[in-house]
Structures are given as C-alpha cells and as structure tokens.
N, C-alpha and C positions, 0 to 999 in steps of 0.2 A: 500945765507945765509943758515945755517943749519935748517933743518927742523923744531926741537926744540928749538931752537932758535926763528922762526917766530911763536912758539904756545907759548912759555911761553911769546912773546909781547902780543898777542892775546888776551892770558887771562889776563894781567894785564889789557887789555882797556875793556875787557869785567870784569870784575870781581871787579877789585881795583877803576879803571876810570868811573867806569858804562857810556862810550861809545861804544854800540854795533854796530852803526854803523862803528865806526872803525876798531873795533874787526870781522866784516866780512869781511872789506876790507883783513883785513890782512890776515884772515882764508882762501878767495880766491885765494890770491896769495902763500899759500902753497897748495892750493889742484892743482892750477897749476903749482909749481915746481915738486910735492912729489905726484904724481895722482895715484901711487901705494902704499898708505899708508891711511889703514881704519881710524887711529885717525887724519887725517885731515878733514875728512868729517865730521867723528865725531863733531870733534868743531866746522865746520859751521854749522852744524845743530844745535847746543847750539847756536850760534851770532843769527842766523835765528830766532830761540823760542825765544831770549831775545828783536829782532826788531815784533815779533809780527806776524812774518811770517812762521806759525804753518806749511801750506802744504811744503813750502821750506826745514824745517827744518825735517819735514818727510822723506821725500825725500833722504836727503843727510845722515842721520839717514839709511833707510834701504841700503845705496850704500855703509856705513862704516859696516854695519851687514855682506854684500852680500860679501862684497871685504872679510874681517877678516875670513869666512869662507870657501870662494874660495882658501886663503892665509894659513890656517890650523892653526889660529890663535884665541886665545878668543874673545868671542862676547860676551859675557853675560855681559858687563855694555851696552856697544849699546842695546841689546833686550831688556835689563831695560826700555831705556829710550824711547824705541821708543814704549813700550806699555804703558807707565805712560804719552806719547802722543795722542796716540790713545783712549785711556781709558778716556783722559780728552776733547779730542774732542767730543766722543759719550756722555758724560757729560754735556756736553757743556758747560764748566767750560773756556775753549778756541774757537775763532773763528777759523773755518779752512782756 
C-alpha cells in the first residue's frame, strides 16, 4: 500500500476515530515499509504522544528531525513538535 495511503488511515484512527492505539499500529507498519521517510516517524511519534508514551514519541520525533536533515529536507514542524515535547516534559505538564 502506498505510503500515503497508510498515513492518511493513521490519521483518521488517530484524529477522527480517537483510536490511538490503532493509529500506531498502522504508523508502524509504514515506518516499516517507508523506513526512508521522516513523515512516517513523524506520525508515530504523534500516535505515541496521543497513547501517552511521551519518551517513544520523542524518540521517533528526533529520528523524523535526524532523517529530514540527513535527506536535505524541512524539519521545522518536527523541531516544533519535538521542543513543545520537551518543554512540556521539563514542565511536567507530561510524564516522560
């Protein structure tokens, strides 16, 4: 299945369905079709924050930053999101 295809299911279970645990399944099976593609990590790290699994979604957050810049690509909504993570973890507004 096309990559964009498996994200815009992703997000409708994460977004429209508010199943997140779905929405990672699904997220995982394109970061293992498409493992050269920052906006799939991207979105796990989104299913990961919205299951509640802050360090996870960090993670996969800086490996869409790392990849999109290794790739000559924009990062600047990943670097968004991944200091509006971090910022809310030294907050402790989120568990890590």
């Amino acid at each position: 299945m096309p990559e964009w295809a498996m994200q815009n299911y992703g997000d409708v279970a994460l977004q429209v369905l508010k199943v997140p645990s779905a929405a990672v399944w699904i997220f995982r099976r394109n970061v293992a079709n498409y493992p050269d593609s920052p906006d799939v990590y991207a979105s796990l790290g989104d299913g990961l924050l919205a299951t509640g699994d802050s360090a996870g979604a960090r993670a996969q957050f800086r490996k869409a930053r790392d990849l999109a810049v290794q790739l000559g690509q924009p990062a600047e909504a990943t670097q968004k999101k991944l200091e509006g993570l971090e910022s809310a973890l030294r907050a402790g507004k989120i568990k890590p």
